[in-house]
C-alpha positions in Angstrom: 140.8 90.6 118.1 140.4 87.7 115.5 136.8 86.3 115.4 137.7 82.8 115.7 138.7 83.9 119.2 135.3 85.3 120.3 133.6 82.8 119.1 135.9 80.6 121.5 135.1 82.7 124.3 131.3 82.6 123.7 130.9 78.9 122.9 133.0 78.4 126.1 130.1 79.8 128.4 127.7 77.2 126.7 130.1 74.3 126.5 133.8 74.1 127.9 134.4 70.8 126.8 134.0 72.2 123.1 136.5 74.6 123.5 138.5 72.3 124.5 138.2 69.8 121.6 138.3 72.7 119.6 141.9 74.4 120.8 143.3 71.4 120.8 142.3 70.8 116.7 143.7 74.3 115.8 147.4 74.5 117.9 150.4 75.0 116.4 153.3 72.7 115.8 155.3 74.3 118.2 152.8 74.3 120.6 152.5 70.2 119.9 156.3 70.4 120.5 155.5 72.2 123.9 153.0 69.9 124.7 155.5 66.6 124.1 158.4 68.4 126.0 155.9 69.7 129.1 154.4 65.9 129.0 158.1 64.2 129.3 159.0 66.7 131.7 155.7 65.9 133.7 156.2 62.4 133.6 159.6 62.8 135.1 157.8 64.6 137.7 155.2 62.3 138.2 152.7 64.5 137.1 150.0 63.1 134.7 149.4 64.1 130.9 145.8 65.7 131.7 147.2 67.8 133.9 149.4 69.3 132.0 146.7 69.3 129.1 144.5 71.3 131.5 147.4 73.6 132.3 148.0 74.2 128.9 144.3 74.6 128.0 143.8 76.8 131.2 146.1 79.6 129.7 144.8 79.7 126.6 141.1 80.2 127.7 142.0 82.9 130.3 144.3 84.5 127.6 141.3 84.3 125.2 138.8 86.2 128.0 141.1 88.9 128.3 141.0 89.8 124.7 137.3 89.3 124.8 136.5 91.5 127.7 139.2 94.0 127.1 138.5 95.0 123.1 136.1 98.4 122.9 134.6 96.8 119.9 132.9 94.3 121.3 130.5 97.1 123.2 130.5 99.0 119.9 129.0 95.9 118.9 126.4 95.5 121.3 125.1 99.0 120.7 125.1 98.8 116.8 123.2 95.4 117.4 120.5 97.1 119.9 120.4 99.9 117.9 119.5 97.4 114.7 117.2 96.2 116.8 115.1 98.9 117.7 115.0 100.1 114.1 113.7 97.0 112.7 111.2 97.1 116.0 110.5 100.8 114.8 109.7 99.2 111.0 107.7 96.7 112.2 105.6 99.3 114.0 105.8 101.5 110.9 104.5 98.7 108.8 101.6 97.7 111.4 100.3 101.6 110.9 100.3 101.2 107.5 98.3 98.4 107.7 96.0 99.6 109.8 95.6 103.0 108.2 95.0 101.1 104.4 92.4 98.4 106.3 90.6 101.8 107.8 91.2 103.4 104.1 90.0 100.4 102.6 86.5 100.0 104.8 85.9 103.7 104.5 85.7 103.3 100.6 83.8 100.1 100.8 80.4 102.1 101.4 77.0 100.4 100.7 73.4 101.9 100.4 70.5 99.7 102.6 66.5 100.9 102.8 64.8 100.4 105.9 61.7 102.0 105.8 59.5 102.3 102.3 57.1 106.0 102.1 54.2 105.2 99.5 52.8 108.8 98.7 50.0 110.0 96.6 49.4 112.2 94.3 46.2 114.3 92.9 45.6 113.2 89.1 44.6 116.0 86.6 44.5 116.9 83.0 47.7 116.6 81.3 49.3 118.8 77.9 52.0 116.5 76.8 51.1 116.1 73.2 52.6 112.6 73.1 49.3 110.9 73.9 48.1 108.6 71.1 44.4 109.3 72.3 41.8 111.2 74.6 43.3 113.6 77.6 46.6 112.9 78.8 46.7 112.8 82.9 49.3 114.0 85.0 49.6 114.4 88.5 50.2 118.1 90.6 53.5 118.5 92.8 51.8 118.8 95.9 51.2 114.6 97.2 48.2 114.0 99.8 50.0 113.8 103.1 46.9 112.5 104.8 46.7 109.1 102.8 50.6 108.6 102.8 51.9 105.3 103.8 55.0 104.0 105.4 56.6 100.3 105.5 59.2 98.4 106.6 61.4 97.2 103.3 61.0 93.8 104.1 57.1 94.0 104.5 56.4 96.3 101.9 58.3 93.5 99.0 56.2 90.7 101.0 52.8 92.5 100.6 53.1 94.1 97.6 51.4 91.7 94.6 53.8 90.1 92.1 50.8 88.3 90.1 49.0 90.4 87.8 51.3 93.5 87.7 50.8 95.5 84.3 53.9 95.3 81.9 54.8 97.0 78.8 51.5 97.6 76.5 49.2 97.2 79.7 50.0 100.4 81.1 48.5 101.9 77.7 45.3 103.7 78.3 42.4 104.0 75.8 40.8 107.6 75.6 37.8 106.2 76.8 39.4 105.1 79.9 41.3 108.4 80.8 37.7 109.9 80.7 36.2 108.3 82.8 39.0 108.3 85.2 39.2 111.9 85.1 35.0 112.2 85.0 35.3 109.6 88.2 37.9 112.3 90.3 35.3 115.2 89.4 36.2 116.8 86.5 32.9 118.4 84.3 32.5 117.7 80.6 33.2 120.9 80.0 36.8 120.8 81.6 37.5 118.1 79.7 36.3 119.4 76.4 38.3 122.5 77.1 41.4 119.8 78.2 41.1 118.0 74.6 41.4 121.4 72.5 44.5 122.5 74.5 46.4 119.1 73.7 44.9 119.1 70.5 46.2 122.5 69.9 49.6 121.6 70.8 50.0 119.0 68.9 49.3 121.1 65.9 52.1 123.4 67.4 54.6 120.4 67.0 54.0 119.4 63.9 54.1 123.0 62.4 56.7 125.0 63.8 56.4 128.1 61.7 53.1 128.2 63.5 54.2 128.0 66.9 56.8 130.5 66.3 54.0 133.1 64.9 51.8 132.3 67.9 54.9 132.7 70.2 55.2 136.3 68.2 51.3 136.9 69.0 51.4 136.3 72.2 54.9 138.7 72.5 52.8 141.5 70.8 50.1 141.1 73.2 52.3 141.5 75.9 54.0 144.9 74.7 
């Protein structure tokens, strides 16, 4: 079956009229000649040239329907058409999963941190060893923190309360000597623990600066333990 002559058949069922004009444009000479000889013969017979035009156009559209209804490709083409059609359903699917799985993929990587709730704790100050302190006993604090005067806030509260005017920066955290005494004389410590603090640091710092030393006191030590 020629394709000019399905796409007859199917405009028919939309627009007769068009086929009409249509198979009239694309006839043959010697179906022209037909035409003139059927419409002289008509005359003679007192029939009218759109009847015979009708005739004539009648044939061919009920020729053309055969041909149409009666070729096995045209429901080969119907399956291959749904069948195109569920595969390009079955990509769009595909496609709308792999969407969805990158958008899941893609909020499962976008992880944030938030804090809701601020623990101050405490800790006991005592005598330090760090030989790094520039003067008097060095504090530190123990590992254990006083779970009796710890604190809890709300984020939000805890950066509203907390002071911004006068915080210490840079050289205002430094401590004189005379001021990590009394600190440490203030918590409870007795002269004598903080005389016997100052000779320990003072001891290691000698140990820094003089390696051999520390390495012969290391030995000492070693000895003692044998």
């Amino acid at each position: 079956m020629k394709a000019n002559e399905a796409i007859s058949a199917l405009a028919f069922l939309s627009n007769p009229e068009e086929l009409i004009t249509v198979t009239g444009c694309t006839s043959s000479n010697n179906d022209v000649e037909n035409n003139n000889n059927n419409n002289n013969n008509n005359n003679n017979n007192g029939m009218s040239k759109d009847d015979s035009m009708g005739s004539n156009i009648g044939g061919k559209i009920a020729r053309v329907f055969q041909k149409v209804f009666s070729d096995p490709n045209l429901t080969n083409l119907n399956l291959s058409g749904s069948a195109a059609s569920n595969t390009s359903l079955q990509k769009i699917s595909n496609s709308t999963n792999d969407i969805t799985a990158l958008t899941s993929s893609s909020s499962e990587n976008n992880k944030g941190v938030c804090f809701g709730t601020v623990e101050v704790r405490k800790f006991p100050i005592t005598i330090g060893d760090t030989p790094s302190c520039s003067s008097g006993l060095p504090h530190t604090i123990e590992w254990d923190h006083l779970k009796d005067e710890t604190e809890k806030f709300h984020i939000d509260q805890y950066e509203r309360d907390r002071p911004v005017d006068g915080r210490k920066h840079g050289d205002d955290l430094v401590m004189d000597g005379m001021t990590r005494a009394k600190i440490l004389k203030n918590l409870g410590y007795t002269k004598q623990q903080l005389l016997e603090g100052m000779k320990q640091v003072t001891e290691t710092k000698a140990m820094a600066k003089n390696p051999k030393r520390k390495s012969d006191a290391k030995s000492s030590r070693i000895s003692v333990a044998r």
